[in-house]
C-alpha positions as CSV (number, residue, x, y, z in Angstrom):
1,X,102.8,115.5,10.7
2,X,105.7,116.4,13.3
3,X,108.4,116.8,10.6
4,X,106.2,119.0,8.5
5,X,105.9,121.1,11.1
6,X,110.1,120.5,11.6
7,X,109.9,121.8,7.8
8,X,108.4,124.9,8.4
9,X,110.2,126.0,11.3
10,X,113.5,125.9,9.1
11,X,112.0,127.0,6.2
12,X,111.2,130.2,8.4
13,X,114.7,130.4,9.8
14,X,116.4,131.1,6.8
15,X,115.6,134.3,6.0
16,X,116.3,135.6,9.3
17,X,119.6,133.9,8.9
18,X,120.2,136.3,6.0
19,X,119.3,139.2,7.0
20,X,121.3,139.0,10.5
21,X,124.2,138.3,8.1
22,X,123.5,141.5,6.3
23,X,123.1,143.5,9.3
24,X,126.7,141.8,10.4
25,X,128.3,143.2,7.5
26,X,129.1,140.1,6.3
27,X,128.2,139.6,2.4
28,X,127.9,135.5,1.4
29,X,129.9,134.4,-1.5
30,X,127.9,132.9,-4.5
31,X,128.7,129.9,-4.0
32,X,127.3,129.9,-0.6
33,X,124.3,132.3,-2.2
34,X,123.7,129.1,-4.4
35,X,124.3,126.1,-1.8
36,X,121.5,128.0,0.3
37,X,119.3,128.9,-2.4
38,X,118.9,124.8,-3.5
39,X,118.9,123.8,0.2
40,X,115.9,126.5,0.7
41,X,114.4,124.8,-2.9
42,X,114.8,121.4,-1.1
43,X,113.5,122.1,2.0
44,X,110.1,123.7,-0.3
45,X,110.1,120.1,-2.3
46,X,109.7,118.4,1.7
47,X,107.5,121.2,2.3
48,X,105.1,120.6,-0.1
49,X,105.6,116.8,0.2
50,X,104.9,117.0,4.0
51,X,102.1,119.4,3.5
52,X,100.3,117.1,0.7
53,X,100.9,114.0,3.0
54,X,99.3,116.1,5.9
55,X,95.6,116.7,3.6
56,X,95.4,112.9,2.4
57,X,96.3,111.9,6.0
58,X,93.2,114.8,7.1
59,X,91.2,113.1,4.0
60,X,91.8,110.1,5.4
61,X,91.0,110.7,9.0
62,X,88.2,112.8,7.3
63,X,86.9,109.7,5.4
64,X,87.1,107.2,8.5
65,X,85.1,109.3,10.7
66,X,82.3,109.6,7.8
67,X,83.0,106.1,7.3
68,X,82.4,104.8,10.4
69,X,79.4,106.9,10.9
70,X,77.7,105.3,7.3
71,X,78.7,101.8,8.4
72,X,77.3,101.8,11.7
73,X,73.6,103.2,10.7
74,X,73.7,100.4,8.4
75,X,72.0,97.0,9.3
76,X,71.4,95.5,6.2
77,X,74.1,93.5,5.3
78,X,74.1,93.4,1.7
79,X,73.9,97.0,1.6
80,X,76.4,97.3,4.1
81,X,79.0,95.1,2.6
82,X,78.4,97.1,-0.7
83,X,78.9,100.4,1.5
84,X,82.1,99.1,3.0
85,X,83.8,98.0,-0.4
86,X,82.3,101.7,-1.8
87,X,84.3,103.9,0.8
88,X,87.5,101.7,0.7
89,X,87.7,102.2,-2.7
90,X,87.1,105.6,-2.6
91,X,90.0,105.6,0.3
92,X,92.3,104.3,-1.6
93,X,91.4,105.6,-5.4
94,X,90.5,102.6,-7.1
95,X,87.2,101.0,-8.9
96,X,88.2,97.7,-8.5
97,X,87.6,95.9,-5.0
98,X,86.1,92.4,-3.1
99,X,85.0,91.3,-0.3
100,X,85.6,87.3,0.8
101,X,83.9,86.4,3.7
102,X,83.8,82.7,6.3
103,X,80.7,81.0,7.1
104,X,81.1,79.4,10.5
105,X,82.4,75.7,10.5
106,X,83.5,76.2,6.7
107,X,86.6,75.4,5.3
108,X,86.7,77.6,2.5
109,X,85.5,81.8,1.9
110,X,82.9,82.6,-0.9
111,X,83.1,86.3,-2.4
112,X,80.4,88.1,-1.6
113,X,81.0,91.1,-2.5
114,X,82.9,92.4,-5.9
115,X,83.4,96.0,-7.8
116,X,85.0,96.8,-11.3
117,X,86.9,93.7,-12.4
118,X,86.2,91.8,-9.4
119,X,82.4,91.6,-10.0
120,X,82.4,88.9,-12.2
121,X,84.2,87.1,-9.7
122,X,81.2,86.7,-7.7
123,X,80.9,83.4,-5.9
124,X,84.2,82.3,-5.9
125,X,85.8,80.2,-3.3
126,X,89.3,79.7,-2.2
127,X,90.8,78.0,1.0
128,X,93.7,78.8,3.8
129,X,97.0,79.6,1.6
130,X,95.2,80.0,-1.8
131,X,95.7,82.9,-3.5
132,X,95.6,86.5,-1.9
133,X,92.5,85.9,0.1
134,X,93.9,82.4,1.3
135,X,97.3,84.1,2.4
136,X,95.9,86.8,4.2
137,X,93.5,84.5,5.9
138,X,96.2,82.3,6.7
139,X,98.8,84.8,7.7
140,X,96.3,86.7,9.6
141,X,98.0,90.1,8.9
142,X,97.5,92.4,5.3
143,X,99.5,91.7,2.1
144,X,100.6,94.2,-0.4
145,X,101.9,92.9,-4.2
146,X,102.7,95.3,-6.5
147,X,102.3,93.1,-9.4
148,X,100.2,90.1,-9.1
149,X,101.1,88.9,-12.3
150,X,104.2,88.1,-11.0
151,X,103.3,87.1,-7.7
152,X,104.3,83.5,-7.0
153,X,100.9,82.7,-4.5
154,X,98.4,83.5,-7.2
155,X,95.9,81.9,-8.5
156,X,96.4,79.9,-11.4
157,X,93.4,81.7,-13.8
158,X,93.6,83.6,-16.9
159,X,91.2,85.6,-16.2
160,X,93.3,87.5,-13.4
161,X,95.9,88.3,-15.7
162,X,94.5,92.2,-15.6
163,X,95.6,92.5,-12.5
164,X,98.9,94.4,-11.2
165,X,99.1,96.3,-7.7
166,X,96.6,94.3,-4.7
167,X,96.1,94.8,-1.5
168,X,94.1,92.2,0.9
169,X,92.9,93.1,4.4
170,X,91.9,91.1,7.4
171,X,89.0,91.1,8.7
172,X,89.4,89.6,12.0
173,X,86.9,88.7,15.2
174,X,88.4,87.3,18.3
175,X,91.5,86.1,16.8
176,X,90.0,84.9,14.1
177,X,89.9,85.9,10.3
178,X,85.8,86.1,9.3
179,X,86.7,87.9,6.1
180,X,89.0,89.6,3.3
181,X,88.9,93.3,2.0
182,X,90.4,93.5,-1.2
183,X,91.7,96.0,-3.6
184,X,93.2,96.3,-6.7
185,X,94.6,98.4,-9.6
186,X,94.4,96.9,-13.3
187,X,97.3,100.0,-14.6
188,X,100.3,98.9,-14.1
189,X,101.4,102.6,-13.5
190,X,99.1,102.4,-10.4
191,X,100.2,100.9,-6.9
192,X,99.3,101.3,-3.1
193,X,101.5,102.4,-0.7
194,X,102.4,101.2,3.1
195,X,100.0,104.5,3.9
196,X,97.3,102.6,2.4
197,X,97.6,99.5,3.9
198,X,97.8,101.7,7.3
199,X,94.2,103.1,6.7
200,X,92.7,100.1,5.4
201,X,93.6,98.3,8.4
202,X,91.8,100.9,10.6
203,X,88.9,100.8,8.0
204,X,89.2,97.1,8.6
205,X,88.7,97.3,12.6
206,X,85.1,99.8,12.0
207,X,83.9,97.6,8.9
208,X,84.3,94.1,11.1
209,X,82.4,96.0,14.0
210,X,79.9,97.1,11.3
211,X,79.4,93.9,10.3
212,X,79.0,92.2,13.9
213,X,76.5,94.6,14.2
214,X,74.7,94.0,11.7
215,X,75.1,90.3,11.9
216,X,73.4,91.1,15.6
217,X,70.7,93.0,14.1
218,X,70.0,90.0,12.0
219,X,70.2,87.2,14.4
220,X,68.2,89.8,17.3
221,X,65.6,90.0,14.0
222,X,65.7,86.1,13.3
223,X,65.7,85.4,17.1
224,X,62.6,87.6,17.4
225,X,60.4,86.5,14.2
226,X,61.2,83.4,15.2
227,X,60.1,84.3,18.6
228,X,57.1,85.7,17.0
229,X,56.2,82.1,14.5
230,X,56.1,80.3,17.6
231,X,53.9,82.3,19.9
232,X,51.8,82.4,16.5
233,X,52.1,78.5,15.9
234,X,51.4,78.3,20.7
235,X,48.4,80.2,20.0
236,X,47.3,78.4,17.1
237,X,47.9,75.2,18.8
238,X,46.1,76.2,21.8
239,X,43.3,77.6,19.8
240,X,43.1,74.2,17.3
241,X,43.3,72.5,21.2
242,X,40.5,74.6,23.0
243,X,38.4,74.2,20.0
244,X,39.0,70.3,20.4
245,X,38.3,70.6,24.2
246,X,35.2,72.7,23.3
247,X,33.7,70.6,20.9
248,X,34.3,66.9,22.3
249,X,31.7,64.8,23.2
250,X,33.7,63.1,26.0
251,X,33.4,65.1,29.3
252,X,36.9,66.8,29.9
253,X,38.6,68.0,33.2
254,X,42.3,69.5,34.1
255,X,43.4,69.4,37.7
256,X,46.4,71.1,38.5
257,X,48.9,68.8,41.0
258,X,46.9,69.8,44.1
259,X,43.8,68.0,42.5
260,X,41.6,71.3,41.6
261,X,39.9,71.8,38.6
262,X,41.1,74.5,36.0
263,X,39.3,73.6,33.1
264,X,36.4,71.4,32.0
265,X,34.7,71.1,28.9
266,X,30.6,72.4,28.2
267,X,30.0,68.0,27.6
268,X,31.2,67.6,31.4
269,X,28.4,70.0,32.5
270,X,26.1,68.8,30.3
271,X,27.0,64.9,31.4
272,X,27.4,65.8,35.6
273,X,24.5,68.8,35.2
274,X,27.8,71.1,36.9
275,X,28.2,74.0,36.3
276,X,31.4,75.4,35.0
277,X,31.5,78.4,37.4
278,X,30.8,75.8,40.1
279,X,33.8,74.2,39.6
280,X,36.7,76.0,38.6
281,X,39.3,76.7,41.2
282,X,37.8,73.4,43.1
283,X,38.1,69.8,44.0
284,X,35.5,68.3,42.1
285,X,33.7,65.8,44.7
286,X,31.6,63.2,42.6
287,X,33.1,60.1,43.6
288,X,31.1,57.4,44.6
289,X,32.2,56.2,48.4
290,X,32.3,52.5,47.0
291,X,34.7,53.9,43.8
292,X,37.4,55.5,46.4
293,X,39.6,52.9,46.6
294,X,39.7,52.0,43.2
295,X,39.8,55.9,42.3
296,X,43.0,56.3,44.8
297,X,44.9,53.3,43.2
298,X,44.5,55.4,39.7
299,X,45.6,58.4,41.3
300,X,49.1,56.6,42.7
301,X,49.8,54.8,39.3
302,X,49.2,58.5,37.6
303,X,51.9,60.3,39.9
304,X,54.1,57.6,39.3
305,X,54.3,57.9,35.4
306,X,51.6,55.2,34.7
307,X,49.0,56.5,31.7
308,X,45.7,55.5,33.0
309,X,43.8,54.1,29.8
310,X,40.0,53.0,29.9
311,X,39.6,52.7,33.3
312,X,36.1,51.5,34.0
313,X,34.8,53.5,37.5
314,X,31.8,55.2,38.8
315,X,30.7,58.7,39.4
316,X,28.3,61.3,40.5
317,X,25.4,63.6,38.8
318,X,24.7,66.8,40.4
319,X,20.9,65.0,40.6
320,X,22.2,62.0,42.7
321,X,22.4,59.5,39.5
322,X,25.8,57.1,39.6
323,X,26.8,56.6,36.1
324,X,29.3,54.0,34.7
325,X,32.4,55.9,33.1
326,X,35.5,54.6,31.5
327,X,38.1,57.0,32.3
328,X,41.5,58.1,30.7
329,X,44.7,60.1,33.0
330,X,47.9,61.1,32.2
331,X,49.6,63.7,33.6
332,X,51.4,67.4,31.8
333,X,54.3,69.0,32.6
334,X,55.5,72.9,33.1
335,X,58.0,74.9,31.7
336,X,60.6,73.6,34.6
337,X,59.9,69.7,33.7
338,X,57.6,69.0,36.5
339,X,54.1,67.2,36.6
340,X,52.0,70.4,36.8
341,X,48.7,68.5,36.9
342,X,46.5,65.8,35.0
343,X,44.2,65.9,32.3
344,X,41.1,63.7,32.7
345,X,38.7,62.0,29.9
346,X,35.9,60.4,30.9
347,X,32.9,58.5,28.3
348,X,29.7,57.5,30.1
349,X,29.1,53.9,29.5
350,X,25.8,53.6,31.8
351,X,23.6,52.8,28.6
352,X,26.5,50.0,27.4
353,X,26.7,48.5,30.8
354,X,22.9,48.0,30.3
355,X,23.3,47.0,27.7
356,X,25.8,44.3,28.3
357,X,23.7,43.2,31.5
358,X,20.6,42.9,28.9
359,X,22.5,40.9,26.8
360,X,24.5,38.8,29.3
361,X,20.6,38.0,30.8
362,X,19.5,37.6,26.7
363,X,22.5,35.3,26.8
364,X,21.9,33.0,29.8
365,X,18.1,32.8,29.0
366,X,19.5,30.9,25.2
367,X,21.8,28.2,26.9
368,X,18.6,27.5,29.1
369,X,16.7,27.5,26.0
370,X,19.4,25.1,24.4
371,X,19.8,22.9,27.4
372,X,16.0,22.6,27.9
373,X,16.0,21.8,23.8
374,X,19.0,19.3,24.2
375,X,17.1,17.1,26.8
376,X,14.7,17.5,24.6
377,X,16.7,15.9,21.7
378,X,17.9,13.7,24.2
379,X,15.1,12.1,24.7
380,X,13.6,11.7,22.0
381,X,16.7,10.1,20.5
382,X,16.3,7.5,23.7
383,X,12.8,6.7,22.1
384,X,14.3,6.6,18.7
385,X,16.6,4.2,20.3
386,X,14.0,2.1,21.7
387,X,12.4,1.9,18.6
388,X,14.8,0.6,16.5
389,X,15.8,-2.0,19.4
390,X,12.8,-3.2,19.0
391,X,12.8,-3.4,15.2
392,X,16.2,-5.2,15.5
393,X,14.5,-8.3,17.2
394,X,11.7,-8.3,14.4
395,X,14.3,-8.1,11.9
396,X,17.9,-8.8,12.3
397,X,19.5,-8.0,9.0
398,X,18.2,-4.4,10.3
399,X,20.9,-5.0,13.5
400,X,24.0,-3.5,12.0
401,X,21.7,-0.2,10.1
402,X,20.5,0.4,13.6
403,X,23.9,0.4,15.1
404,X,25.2,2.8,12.3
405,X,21.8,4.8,12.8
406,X,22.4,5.3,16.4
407,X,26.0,6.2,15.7
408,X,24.9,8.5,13.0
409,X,22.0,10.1,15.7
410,X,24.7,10.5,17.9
411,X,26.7,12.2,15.4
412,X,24.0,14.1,14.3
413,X,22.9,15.4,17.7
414,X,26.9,17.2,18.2
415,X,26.2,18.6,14.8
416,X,22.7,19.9,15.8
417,X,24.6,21.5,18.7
418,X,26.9,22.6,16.6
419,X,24.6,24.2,14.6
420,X,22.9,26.5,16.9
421,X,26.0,28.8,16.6
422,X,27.0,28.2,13.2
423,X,24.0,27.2,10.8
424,X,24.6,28.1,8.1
425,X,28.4,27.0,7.7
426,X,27.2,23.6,8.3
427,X,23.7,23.4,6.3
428,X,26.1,21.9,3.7
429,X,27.1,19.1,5.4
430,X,23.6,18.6,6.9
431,X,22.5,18.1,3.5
432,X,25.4,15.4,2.5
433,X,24.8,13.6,5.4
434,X,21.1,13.4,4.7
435,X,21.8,12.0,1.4
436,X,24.3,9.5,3.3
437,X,21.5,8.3,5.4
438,X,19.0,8.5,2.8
439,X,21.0,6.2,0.3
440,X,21.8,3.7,3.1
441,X,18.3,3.0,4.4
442,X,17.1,3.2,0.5
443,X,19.8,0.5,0.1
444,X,20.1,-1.3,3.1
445,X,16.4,-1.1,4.9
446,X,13.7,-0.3,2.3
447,X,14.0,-3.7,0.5
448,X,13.9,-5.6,3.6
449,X,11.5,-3.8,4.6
450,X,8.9,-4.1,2.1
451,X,10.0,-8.1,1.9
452,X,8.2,-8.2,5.1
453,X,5.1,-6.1,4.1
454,X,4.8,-8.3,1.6
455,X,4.3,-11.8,3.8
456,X,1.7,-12.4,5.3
457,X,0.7,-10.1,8.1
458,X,-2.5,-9.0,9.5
459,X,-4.0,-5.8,8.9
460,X,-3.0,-4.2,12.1
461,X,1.0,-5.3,11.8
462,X,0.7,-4.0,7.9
463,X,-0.1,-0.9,9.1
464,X,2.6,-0.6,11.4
465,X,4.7,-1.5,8.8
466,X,3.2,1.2,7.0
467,X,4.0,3.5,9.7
468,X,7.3,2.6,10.3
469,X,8.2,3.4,6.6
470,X,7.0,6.2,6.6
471,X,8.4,6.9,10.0
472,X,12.1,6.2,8.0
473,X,11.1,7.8,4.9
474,X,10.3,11.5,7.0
475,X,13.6,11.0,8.6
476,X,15.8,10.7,5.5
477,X,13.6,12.9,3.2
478,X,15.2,15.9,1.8
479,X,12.3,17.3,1.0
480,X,11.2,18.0,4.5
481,X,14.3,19.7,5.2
482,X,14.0,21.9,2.3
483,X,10.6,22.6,3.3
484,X,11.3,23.1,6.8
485,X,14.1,25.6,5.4
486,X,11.5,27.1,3.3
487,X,8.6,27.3,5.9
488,X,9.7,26.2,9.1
489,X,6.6,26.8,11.0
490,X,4.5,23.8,10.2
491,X,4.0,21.1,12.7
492,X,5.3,17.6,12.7
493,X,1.8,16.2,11.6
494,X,1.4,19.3,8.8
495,X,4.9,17.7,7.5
496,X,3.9,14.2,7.6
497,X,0.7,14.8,5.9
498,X,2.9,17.1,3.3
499,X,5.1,14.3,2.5
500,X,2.1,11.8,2.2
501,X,0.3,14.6,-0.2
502,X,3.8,15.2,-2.3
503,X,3.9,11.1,-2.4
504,X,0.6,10.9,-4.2
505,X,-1.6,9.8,-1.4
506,X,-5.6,10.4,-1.6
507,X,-7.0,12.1,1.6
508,X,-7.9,8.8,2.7
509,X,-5.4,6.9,2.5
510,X,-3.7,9.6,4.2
511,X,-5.7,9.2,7.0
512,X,-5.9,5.6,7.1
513,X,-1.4,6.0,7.1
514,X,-2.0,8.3,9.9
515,X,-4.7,6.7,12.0
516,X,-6.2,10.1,11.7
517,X,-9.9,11.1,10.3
518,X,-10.9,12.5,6.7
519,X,-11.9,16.4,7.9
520,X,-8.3,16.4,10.2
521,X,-6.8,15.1,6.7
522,X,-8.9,18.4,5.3
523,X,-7.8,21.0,8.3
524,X,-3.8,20.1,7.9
525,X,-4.1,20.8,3.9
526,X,-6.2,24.0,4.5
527,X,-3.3,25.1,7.1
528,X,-0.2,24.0,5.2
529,X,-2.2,25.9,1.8
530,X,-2.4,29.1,4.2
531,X,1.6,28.6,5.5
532,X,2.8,27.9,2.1
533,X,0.8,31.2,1.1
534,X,-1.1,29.6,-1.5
535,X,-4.7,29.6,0.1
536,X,-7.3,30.5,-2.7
537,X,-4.9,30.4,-5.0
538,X,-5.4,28.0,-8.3
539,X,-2.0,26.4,-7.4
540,X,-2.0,22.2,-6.9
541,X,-0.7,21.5,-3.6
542,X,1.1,18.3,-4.6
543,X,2.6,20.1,-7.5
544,X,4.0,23.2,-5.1
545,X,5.5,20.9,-2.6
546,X,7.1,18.9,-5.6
547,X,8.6,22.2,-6.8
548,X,10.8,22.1,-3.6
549,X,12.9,19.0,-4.5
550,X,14.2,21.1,-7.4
């Protein structure tokens, strides 16, 4: 702009050059006429030049300043990067234009941007030193080819072999190179000049401050809808929380650190008969005195990070009651990392706890009940015992049986034990072992036994004989364990006289067995008719209680 102005001033000189000289007297030769005449015609020629470089320079200036207002009212940055490749073309007269821009932490720039040719070139990627993006990202300044077929740094693809005159520009942050703007001619009768590359560059400097603030805008309008999600997700949470709080069956308190209650639940109330309003903002007192010390040692194992889990205690109604709890601690935290306060779960237990001391009571009144019905086994295995010792002096092949039977009693009294926790694993083995015995004293006992019957004995041993056999045969009978199984309430006379009826026995001879009279005989098969459910019914008696061997 200085020499144009330089031009002028001697454009304007010369023709008061002249006409002094004219005035002087003094008349110029033609040859000096001439020299002056294509001097002045040169000095035009600058003129012109100087003049037409002055209105691109205003057009320049012009087009940054409306430039750089159009950039910064944009945020988006798709439009804005379309913007900022529209006026740089437009700056430099060309349709043709990218722009390459760097992720942060990447090794490489993607083309984001792309006009005229370079719009199918969308996507591509190049790295420090490749091509003209690479080189001016590498070099850190801009780069002007005037024929990029030529050029010995580009990129080895045939589909760039349109291209001629390039420019690339920097864009570069903090001493660092974010970005490329690129332009291009595809005439070969087309190139940019050192003027260009002059206005790009300052184009350069407001489209990188465009862009940072529009890469602001976007992370202030990430930042905040992020913001945003997770005050929507806190309240949610704290919504989906209360509603928890709200509806739990469990009474629920929060104490702050100082021990006062902020919150509890409408299942506290309803649990302590405490009002809500009553509470809040107060140190809830409904600690038994006896459940202090207990309560305190809680308290110190909570403070020192301990969770307090199912912690059985006492505590308070607002009507004097105590009820048994089992309570749950552990402390929260605020925003600066320090225990703010404790939330509290408790579950009333009272009606378990009764429960348990019902049962527990339930419990020691069945061992009595087992002891008292151990002795009772216990004896009358001693008479059992006595028995047979007396048997084994009438009849000593009977000796070793009697042993085994008393070992077998004994083994059958642990099993009976046994049995009163787990019957019906071991009604199996009951049965096998009732077979055992059954075989061995139908092997080893009846045969002997009825050898003797058969001697000669009075009346009176006969039927004590008699007796004893049956005695034996009720022991090892299955039937009268099926039919105890089947009807255990009949009494130990209704099952002998069972056995003697399922045998075949007449009413007398039954009673004759059993030293017992005719009409009892009658009363004990009327009873076991009404305990087998079969009174009045046209069932035989004998028949039924044969049905049971089956």
């Amino acid at each position: 702009m200085d020499n144009m102005l330089i031009y002028i001033k001697k454009i304007r000189s010369y023709p008061v050059n002249h006409i002094q000289a004219m005035h002087m007297g003094v008349k110029p030769t033609y040859e000096e006429l001439e020299k002056q005449v294509l001097e002045l015609s040169r000095e035009a020629n600058r003129c012109l030049t100087a003049e037409s470089a002055f209105h691109r320079h205003k057009d320049y200036l012009e087009a940054l300043h409306e430039t750089s207002l159009g950039l910064i009212a944009k945020l988006d940055k798709e439009e804005l990067l379309e913007n900022i490749l529209d006026r740089a073309s437009l700056l430099t007269g060309t349709e043709h234009g990218y722009i390459y821009l760097r992720e942060p932490g990447t090794d490489c720039m993607q083309m984001q941007m792309g006009k005229g040719f370079f719009k199918g070139q969308l996507g591509r990627c190049v790295i420090r030193g490749e091509g003209m993006g690479g080189r001016v990202w590498e070099a850190e300044v801009p780069l002007l080819v005037d024929d990029y077929q030529v050029w010995p740094g580009r990129i080895d693809d045939k589909k760039l072999d349109k291209l001629h005159s390039i420019v690339g520009i920097p864009l570069k942050s903090d001493q660092e190179v974010v970005g490329v703007i690129g332009l291009a001619h595809v005439d070969d009768n087309r190139s940019f000049s050192t003027e260009d590359v002059t206005v790009l560059e300052r184009f350069a400097a407001l489209a990188l401050i465009a862009l940072e603030k529009a890469r602001l805008y976007a992370d202030v309008r990430r930042e905040l809808a992020e913001r945003k999600r997770a005050e929507d997700v806190l309240r949610q949470s704290e919504s989906r929380y209360r509603i928890m709080l709200e509806s739990s069956p469990d009474p629920i308190v929060v104490y702050d650190i100082n021990g006062v209650a902020t919150y509890v639940n409408p299942a506290f109330e309803d649990t302590f008969g405490l009002s809500r309003n009553d509470l809040l903002g107060k140190r809830i007192d409904f600690v038994p005195e006896e459940s202090w010390p207990e309560t305190r040692d809680a308290i110190e194992k909570m403070l020192a990070g301990q969770t307090i889990s199912m912690f059985e205690t006492r505590r308070l109604t607002k009507d004097g009651r105590v009820l048994d709890v089992q309570l749950s601690s552990t402390l929260y935290r605020g925003s600066d990392g320090r225990p703010a306060g404790n939330i509290v779960t408790l579950r009333d237990i009272s009606a378990q706890k009764i429960a348990e001391r019902e049962l527990q009571t339930y419990r020691d009144h069945l061992e009595e009940l087992v002891a008292r019905r151990t002795a009772e086994l216990e004896q009358a295995n001693l008479k059992l015992e006595q028995q047979v010792e007396e048997r084994r002096r009438t009849e000593r092949s009977l000796q070793r049986h009697q042993k085994d039977l008393r070992a077998q009693s004994l083994h059958l009294e642990e099993v009976n034990t046994a049995l009163r926790v787990l019957l019906k694993q071991r009604e199996q083995d009951q049965r096998e072992l009732s077979e055992t015995v059954r075989r061995n004293v139908q092997e080893l006992v009846s045969p002997y036994l009825e050898k003797v019957i058969n001697t000669r004995l009075d009346n009176r041993q006969k039927s004590l004989l008699q007796i004893l056999e049956i005695n034996l045969e009720n022991i090892i009978s299955p039937f009268i364990n099926r039919l105890t199984e089947k009807m255990g309430t009949l009494t130990p006379m209704e099952m002998r006289v069972a056995d003697l009826i399922k045998a075949g026995k007449t009413n007398k001879e039954i009673a004759e067995l059993l030293l017992i009279s005719k009409n009892t005989v009658l009363f004990h098969r009327h009873n076991i008719r009404t305990k087998l459910q079969i009174k009045n019914k046209k069932i035989n008696l004998r028949a039924h209680l044969l049905s049971f061997e089956k």
